[in-house]
N, CA, C and O atoms as a GROMACS GRO file, in nm:
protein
  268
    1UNK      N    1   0.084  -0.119   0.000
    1UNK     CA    2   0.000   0.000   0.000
    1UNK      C    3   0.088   0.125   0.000
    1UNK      O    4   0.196   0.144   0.058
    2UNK      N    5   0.026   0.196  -0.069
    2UNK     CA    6   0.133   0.312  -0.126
    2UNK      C    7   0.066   0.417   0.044
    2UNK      O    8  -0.042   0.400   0.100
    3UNK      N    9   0.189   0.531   0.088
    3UNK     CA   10   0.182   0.618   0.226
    3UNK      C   11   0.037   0.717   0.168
    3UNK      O   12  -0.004   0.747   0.056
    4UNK      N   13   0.003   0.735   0.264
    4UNK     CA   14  -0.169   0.828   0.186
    4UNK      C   15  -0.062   0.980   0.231
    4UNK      O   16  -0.004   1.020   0.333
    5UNK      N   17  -0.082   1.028   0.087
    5UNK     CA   18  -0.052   1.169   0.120
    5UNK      C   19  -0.113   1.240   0.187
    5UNK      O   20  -0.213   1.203   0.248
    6UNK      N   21  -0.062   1.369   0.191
    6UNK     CA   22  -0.127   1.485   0.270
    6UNK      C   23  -0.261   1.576   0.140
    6UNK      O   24  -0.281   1.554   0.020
    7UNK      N   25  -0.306   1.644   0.206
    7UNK     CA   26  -0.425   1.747   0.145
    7UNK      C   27  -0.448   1.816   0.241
    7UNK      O   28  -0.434   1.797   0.362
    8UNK      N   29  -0.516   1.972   0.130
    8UNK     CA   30  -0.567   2.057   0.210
    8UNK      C   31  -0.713   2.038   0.171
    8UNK      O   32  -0.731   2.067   0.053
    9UNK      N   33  -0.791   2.009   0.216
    9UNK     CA   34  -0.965   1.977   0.185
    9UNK      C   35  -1.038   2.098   0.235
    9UNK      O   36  -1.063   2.102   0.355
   10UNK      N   37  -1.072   2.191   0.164
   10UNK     CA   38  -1.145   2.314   0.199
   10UNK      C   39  -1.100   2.354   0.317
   10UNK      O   40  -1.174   2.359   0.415
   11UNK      N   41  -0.984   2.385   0.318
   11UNK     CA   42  -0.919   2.468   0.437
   11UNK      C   43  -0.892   2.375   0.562
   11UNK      O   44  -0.869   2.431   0.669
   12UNK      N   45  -0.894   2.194   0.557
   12UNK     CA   46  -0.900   2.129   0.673
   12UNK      C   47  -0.807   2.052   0.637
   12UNK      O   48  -0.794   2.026   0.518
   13UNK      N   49  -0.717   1.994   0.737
   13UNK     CA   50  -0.621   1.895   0.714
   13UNK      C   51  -0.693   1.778   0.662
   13UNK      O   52  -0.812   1.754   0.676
   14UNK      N   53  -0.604   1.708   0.598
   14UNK     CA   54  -0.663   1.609   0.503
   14UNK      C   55  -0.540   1.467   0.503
   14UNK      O   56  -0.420   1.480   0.523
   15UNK      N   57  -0.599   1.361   0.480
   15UNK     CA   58  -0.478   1.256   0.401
   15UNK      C   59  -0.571   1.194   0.335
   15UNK      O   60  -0.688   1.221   0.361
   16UNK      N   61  -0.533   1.080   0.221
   16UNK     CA   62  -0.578   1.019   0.131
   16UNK      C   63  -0.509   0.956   0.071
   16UNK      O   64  -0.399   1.002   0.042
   17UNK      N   65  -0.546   0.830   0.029
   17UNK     CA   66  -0.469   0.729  -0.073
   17UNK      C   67  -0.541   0.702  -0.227
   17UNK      O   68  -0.524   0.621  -0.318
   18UNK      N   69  -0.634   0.821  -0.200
   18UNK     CA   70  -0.724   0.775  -0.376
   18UNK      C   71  -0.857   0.674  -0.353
   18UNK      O   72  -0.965   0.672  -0.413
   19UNK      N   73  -0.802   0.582  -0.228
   19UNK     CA   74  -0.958   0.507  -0.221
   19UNK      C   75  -1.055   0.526  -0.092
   19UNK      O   76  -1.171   0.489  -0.074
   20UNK      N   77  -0.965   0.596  -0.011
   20UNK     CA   78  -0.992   0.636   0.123
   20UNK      C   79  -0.962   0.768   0.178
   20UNK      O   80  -0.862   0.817   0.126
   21UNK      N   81  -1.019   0.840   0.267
   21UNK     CA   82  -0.960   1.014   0.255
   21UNK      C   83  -1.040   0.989   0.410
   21UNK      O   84  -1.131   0.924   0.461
   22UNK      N   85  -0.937   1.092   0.443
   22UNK     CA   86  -1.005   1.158   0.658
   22UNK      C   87  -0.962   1.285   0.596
   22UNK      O   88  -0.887   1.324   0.508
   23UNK      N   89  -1.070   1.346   0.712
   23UNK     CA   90  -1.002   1.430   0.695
   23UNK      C   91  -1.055   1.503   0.894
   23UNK      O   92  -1.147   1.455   0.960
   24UNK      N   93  -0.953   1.636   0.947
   24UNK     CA   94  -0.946   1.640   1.062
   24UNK      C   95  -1.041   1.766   1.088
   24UNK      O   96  -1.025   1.864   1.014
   25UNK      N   97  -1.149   1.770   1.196
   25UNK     CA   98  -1.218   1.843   1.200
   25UNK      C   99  -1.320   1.875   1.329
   25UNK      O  100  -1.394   1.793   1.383
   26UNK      N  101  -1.305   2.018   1.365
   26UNK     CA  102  -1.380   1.939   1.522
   26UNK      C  103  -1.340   1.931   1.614
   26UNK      O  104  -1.388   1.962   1.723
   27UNK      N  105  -1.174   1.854   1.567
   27UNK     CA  106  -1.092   1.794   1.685
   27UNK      C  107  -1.101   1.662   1.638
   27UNK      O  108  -1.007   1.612   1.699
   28UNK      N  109  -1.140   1.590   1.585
   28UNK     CA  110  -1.121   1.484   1.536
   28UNK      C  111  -1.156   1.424   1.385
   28UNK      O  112  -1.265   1.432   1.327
   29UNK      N  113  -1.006   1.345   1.324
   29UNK     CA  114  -1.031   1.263   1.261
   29UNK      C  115  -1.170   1.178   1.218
   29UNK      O  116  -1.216   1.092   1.294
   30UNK      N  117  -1.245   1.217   1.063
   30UNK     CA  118  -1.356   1.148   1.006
   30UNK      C  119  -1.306   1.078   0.903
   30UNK      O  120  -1.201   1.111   0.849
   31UNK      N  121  -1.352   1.010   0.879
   31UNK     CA  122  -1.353   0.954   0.709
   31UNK      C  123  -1.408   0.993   0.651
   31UNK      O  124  -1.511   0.968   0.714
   32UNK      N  125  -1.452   1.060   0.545
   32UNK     CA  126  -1.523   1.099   0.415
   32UNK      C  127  -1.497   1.023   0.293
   32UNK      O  128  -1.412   0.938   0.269
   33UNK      N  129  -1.596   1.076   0.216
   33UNK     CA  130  -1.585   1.014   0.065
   33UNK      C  131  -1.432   1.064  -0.038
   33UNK      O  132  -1.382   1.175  -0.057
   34UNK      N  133  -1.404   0.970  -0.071
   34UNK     CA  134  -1.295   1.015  -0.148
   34UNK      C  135  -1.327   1.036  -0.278
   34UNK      O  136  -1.226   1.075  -0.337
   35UNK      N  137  -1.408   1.030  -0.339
   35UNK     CA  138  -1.431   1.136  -0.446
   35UNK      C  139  -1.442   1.248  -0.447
   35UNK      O  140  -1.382   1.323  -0.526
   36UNK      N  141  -1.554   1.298  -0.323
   36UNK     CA  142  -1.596   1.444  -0.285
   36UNK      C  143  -1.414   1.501  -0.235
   36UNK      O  144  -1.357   1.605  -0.270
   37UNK      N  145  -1.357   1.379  -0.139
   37UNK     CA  146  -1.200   1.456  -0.127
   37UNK      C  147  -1.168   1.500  -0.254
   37UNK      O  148  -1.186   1.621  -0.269
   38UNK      N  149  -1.120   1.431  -0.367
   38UNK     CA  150  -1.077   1.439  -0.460
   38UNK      C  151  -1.110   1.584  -0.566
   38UNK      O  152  -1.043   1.658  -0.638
   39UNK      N  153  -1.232   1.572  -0.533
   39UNK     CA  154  -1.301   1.681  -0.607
   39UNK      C  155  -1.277   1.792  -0.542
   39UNK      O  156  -1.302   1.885  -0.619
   40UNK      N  157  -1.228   1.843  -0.407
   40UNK     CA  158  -1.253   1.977  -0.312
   40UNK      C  159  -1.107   1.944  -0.212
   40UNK      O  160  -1.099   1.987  -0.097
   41UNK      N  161  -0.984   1.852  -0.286
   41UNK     CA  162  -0.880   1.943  -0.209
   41UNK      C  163  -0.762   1.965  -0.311
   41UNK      O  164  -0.772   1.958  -0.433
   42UNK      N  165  -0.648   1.994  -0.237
   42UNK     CA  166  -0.511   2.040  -0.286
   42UNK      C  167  -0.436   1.941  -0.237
   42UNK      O  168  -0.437   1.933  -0.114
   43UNK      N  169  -0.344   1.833  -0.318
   43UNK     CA  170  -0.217   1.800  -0.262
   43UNK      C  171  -0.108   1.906  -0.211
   43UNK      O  172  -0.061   2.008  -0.263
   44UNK      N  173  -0.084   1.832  -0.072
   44UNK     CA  174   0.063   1.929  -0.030
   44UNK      C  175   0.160   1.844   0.019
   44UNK      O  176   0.137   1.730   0.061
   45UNK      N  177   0.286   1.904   0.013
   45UNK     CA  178   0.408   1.817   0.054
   45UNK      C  179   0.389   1.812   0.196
   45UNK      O  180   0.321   1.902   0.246
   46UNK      N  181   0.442   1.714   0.278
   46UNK     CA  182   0.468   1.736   0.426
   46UNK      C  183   0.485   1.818   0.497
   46UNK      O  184   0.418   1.843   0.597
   47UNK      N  185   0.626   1.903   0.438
   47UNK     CA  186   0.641   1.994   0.523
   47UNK      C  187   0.534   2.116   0.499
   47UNK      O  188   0.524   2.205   0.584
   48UNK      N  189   0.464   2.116   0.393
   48UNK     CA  190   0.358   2.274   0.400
   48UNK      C  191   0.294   2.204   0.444
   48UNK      O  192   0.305   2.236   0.563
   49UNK      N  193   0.192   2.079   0.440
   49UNK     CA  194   0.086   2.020   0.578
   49UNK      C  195   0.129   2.073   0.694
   49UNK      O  196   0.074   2.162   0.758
   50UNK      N  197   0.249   2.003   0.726
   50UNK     CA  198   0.287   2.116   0.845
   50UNK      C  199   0.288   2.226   0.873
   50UNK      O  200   0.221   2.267   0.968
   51UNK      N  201   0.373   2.315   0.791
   51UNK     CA  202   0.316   2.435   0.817
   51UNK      C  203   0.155   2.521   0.811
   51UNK      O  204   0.114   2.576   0.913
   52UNK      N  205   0.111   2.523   0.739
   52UNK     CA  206  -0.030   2.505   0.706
   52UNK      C  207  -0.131   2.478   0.806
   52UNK      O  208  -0.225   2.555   0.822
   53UNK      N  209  -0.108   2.331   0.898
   53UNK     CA  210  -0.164   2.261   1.028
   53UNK      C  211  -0.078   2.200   1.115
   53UNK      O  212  -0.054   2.082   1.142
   54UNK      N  213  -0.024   2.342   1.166
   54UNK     CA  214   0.079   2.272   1.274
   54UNK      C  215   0.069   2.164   1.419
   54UNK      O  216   0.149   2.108   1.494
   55UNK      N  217  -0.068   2.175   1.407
   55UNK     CA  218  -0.109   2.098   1.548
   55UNK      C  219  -0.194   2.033   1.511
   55UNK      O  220  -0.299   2.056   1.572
   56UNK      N  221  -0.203   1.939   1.418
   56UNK     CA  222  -0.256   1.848   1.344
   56UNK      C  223  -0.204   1.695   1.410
   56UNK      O  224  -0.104   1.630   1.379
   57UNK      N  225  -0.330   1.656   1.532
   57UNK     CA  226  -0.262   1.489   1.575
   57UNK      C  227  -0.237   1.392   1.448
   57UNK      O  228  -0.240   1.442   1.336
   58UNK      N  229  -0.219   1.285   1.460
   58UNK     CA  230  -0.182   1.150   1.403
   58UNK      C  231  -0.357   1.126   1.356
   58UNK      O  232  -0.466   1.168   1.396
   59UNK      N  233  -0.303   1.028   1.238
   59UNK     CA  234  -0.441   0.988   1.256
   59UNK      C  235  -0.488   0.869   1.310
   59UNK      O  236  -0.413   0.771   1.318
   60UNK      N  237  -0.607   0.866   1.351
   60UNK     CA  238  -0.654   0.719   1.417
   60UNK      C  239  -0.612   0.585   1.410
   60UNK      O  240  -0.502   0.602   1.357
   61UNK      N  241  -0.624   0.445   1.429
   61UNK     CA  242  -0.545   0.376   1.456
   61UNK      C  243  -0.653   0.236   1.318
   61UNK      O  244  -0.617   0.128   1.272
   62UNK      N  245  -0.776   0.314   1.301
   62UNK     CA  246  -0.839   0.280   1.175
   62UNK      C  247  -0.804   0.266   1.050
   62UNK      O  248  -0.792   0.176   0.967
   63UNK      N  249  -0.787   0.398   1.062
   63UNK     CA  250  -0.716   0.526   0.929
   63UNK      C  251  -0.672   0.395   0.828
   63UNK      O  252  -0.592   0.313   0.872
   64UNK      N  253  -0.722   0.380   0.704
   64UNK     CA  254  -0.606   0.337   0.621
   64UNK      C  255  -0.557   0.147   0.629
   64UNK      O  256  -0.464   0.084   0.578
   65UNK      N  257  -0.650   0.116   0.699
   65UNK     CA  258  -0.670   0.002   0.754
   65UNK      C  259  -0.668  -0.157   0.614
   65UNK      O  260  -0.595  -0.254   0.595
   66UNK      N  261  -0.773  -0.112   0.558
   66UNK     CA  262  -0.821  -0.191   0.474
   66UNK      C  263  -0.776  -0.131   0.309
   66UNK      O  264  -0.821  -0.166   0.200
   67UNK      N  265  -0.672  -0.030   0.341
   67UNK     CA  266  -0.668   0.024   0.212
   67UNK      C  267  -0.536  -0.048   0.101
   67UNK      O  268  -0.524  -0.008  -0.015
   0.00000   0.00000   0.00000
């Protein structure tokens, strides 16, 4: 399984692998549709995720599971 990159999803931290997408919100990690991801974010490198969402936890222990 290829690492799920980073995204910016309408201004919210994001990751995704193309078949699966969270994104962080709230305070916590959701899953959403990864089309609608696809359609409404921006790939970013690591380090601008970081900068961008510096206090952005890990994601869940779900996350990416079955992908």
């Amino acid at each position: 399984m290829a690492e799920p990159f980073y995204a910016d999803f309408d201004g919210l931290p994001s990751r995704t692998n193309g078949r699966e997408a969270w994104v962080y919100s709230g305070g916590v990690w959701r899953e959403i549709n990864s089309t609608s991801h696809g359609a409404n974010s921006q790939p970013l490198s690591k380090q601008s995720f970081d900068q961008c969402f510096p206090n952005t936890p890990p994601l869940p222990p779900e996350a990416f599971k079955d992908s």
